[in-house]
VMD Tcl script that draws the C-alpha trace (Angstrom):
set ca {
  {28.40 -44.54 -74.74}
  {25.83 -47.04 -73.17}
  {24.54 -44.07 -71.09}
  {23.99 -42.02 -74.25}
  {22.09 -44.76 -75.88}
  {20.41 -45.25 -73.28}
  {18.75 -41.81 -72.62}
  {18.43 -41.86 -76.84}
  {15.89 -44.51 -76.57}
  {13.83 -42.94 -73.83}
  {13.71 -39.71 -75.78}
  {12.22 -41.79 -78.63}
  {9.86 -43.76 -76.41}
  {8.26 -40.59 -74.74}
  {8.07 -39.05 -77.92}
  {5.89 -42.39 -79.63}
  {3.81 -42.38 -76.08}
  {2.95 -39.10 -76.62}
  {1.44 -39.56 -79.98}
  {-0.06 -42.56 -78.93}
  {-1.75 -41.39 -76.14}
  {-1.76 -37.35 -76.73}
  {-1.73 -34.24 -74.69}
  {-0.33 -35.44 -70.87}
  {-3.06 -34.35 -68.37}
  {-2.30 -32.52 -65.38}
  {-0.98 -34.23 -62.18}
  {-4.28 -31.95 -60.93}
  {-6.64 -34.14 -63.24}
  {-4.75 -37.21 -62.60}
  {-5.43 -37.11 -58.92}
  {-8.75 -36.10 -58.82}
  {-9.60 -38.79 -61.26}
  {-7.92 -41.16 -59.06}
  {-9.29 -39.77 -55.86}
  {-12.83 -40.30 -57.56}
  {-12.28 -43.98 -58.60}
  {-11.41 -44.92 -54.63}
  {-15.35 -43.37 -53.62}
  {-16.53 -46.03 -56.44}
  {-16.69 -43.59 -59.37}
  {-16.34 -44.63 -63.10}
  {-14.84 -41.34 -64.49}
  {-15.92 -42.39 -68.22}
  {-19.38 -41.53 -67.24}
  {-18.70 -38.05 -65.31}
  {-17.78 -34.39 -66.98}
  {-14.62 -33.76 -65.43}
  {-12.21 -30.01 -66.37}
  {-9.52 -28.66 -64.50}
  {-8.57 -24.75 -64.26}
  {-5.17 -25.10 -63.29}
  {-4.65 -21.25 -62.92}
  {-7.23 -20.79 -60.26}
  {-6.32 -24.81 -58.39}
  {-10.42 -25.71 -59.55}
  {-12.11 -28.58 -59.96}
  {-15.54 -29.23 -61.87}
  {-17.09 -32.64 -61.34}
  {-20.32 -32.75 -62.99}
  {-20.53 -29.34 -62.64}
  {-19.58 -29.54 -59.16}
  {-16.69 -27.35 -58.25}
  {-14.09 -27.94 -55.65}
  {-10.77 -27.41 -54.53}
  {-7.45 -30.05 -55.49}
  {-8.24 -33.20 -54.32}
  {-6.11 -36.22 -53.70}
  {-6.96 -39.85 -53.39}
  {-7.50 -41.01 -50.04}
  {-4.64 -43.36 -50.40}
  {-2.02 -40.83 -50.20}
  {-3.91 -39.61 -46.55}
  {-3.45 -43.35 -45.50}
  {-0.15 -43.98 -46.71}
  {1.15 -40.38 -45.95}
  {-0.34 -41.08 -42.05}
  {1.97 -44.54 -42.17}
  {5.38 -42.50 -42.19}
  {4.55 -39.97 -40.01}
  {7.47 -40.07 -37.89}
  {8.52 -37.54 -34.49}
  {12.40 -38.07 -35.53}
  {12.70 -34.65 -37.09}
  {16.29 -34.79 -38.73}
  {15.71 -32.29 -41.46}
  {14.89 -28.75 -40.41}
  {13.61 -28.07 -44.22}
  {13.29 -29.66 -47.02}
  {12.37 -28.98 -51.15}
  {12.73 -31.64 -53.72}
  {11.78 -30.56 -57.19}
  {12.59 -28.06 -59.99}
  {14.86 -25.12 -59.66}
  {15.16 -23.99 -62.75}
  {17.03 -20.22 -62.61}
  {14.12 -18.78 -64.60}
  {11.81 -19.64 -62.01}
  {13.47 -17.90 -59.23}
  {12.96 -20.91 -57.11}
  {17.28 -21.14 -56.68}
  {17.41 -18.14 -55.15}
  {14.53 -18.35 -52.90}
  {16.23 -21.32 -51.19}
  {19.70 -20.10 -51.02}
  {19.18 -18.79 -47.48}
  {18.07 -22.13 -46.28}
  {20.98 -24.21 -47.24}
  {23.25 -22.74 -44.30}
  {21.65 -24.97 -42.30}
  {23.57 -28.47 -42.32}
  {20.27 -30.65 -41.59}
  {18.14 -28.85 -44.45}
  {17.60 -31.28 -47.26}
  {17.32 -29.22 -50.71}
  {17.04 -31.82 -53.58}
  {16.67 -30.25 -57.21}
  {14.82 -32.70 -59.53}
  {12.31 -33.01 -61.96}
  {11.36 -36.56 -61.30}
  {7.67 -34.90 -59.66}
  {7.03 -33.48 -63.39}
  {6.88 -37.73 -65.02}
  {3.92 -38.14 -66.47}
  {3.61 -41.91 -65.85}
  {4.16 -40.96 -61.64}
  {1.86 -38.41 -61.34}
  {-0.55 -40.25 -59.53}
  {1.76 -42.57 -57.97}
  {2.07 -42.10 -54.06}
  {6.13 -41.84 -53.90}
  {7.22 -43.40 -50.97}
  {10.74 -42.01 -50.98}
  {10.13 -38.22 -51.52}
  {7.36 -38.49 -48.64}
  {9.67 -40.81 -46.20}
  {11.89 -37.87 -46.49}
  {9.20 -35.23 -45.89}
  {7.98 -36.77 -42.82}
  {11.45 -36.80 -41.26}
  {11.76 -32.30 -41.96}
  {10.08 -30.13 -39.47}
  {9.57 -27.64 -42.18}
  {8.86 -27.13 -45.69}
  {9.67 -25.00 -48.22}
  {6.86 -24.34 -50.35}
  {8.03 -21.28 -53.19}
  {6.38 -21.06 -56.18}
  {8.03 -20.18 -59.48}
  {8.22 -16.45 -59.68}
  {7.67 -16.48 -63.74}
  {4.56 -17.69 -63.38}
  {2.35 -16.93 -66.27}
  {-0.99 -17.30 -64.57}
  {-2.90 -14.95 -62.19}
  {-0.55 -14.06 -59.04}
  {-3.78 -13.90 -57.01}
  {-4.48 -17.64 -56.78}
  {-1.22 -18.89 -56.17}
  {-1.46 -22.45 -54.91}
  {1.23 -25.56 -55.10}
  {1.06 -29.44 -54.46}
  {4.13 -29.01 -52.57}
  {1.99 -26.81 -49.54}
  {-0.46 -29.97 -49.59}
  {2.06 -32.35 -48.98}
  {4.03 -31.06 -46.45}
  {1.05 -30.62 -43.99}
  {0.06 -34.73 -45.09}
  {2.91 -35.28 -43.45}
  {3.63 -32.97 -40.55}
  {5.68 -30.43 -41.60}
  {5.20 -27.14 -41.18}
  {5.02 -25.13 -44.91}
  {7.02 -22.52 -45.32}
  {5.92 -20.35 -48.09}
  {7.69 -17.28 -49.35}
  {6.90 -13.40 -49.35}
  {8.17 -13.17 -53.04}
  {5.01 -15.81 -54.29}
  {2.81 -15.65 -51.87}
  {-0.12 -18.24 -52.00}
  {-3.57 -17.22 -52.36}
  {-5.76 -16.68 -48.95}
  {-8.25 -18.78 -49.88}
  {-5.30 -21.48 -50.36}
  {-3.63 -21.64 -47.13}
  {-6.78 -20.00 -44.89}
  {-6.92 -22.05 -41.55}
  {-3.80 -23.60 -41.72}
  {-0.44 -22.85 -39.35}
  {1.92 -21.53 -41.92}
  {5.22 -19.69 -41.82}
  {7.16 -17.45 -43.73}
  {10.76 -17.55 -45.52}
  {10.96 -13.78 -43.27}
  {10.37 -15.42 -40.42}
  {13.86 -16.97 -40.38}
  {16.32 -14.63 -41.11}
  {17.05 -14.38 -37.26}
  {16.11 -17.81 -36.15}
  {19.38 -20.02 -35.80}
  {17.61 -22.68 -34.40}
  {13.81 -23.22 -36.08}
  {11.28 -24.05 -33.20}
  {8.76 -26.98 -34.55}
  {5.17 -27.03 -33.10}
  {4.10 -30.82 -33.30}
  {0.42 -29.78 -32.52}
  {0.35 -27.09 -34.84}
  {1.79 -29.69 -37.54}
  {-0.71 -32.58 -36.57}
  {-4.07 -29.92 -36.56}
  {-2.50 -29.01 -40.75}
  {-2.83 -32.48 -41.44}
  {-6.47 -32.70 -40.03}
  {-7.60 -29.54 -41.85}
  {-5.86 -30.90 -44.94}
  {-7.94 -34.15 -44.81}
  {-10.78 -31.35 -44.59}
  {-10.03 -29.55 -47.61}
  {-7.78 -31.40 -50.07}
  {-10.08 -34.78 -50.06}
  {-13.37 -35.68 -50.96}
  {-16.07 -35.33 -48.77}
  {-18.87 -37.12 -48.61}
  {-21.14 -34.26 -49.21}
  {-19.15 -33.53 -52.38}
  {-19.79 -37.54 -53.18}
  {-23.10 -36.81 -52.86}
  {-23.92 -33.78 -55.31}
  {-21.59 -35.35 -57.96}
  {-24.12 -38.27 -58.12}
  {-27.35 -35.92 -58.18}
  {-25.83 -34.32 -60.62}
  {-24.90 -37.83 -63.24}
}
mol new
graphics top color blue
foreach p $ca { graphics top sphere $p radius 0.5 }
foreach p [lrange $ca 0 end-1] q [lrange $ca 1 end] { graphics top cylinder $p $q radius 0.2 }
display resetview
């Protein structure tokens, strides 16, 4: 009964923030905002939109890729650890709809694969919160999975998910899937593999240099650089 009550209340409290403070922003917007506030920015004085469908940003009319705050690179690089105990690993939504379920069903014969099926990464109030437990558990998989949701409404062409970000942050090797595959343009550079590519692998061979060269090229591409730094101010 106390449970009930309990999860009652923070119904009715989600429901009064949301009034209160109105439509939730993306986790895209919230990072980027936050990303921009650790190079010195005061986001009240810069245009900033989001197009979510094709993973843009516009800053000032500046447009870029999905950023994340440098913090997460620093604090990300902190658990990097070479005690691999997970072969893969997915925490988030699996909602049947999605087709994400079924896309992961081949991966939990594998004893040491750690497949956790939440939707704690969807909280508004964590968004932008660096979660040291889903990323201590990240760093200890040699791979991971990375599907998208196959009823995705937007364009199929420009696929792109958090989830491939944060895998190479912290050495892990993506794995993204031949029935939502992510856009070129996404993943271009970067050592990826597919869910194919173990259907006869009983034992999953992980490339540590392979892993540590993602994580440079994501510091590349997912964070702000300082050229980017530098046309958002011409631009104010």
């Amino acid at each position: 009964m106390e449970k009930i009550v309990i999860l009652f209340i923070k119904k009715i409290v989600s429901k009064i923030r949301f009034i209160v403070v109105g439509s939730p922003k993306l986790k895209q917007e919230l990072l980027l905002r936050k990303a921009l506030e650790e190079k010195g920015f005061n986001c009240k004085k810069l245009k900033i939109s989001c197009n979510h469908d094709l993973g843009k940003n516009y800053v000032n009319g500046v447009e870029m890729g999905i950023k994340y705050p440098d913090s997460f690179y620093e604090k990300a690089k902190q658990i990097i650890t070479d005690k691999k105990i997970y072969s893969f690993y997915f925490n988030g939504n699996m909602n049947p709809e999605g087709g994400r379920k079924e896309m992961l069903k081949p991966f939990e014969i594998y004893k040491d694969s750690l497949i956790i099926s939440t939707d704690d990464g969807r909280i508004q109030s964590s968004k932008d919160k660096f979660n040291n437990s889903y990323f201590s558990y990240f760093s200890k998989s040699k791979f991971g999975l990375c599907p998208h949701q196959e009823d995705w409404p937007g364009s199929k062409k420009h696929l792109w998910t958090y989830r491939f970000i944060e895998s190479c942050l912290v050495e892990a090797i993506p794995v993204i899937f031949d029935a939502t595959p992510l856009a070129p343009e996404f993943i271009n550079g970067f050592f990826v593999l597919k869910d194919s590519d173990f259907k006869n692998i009983k034992t999953p061979v992980y490339d540590i240099l392979k892993a540590n060269k993602n994580r440079v090229l994501a510091k590349k591409k997912f964070f702000l650089t300082d050229e980017e730094c530098y046309q958002i101010k011409i631009n104010c």
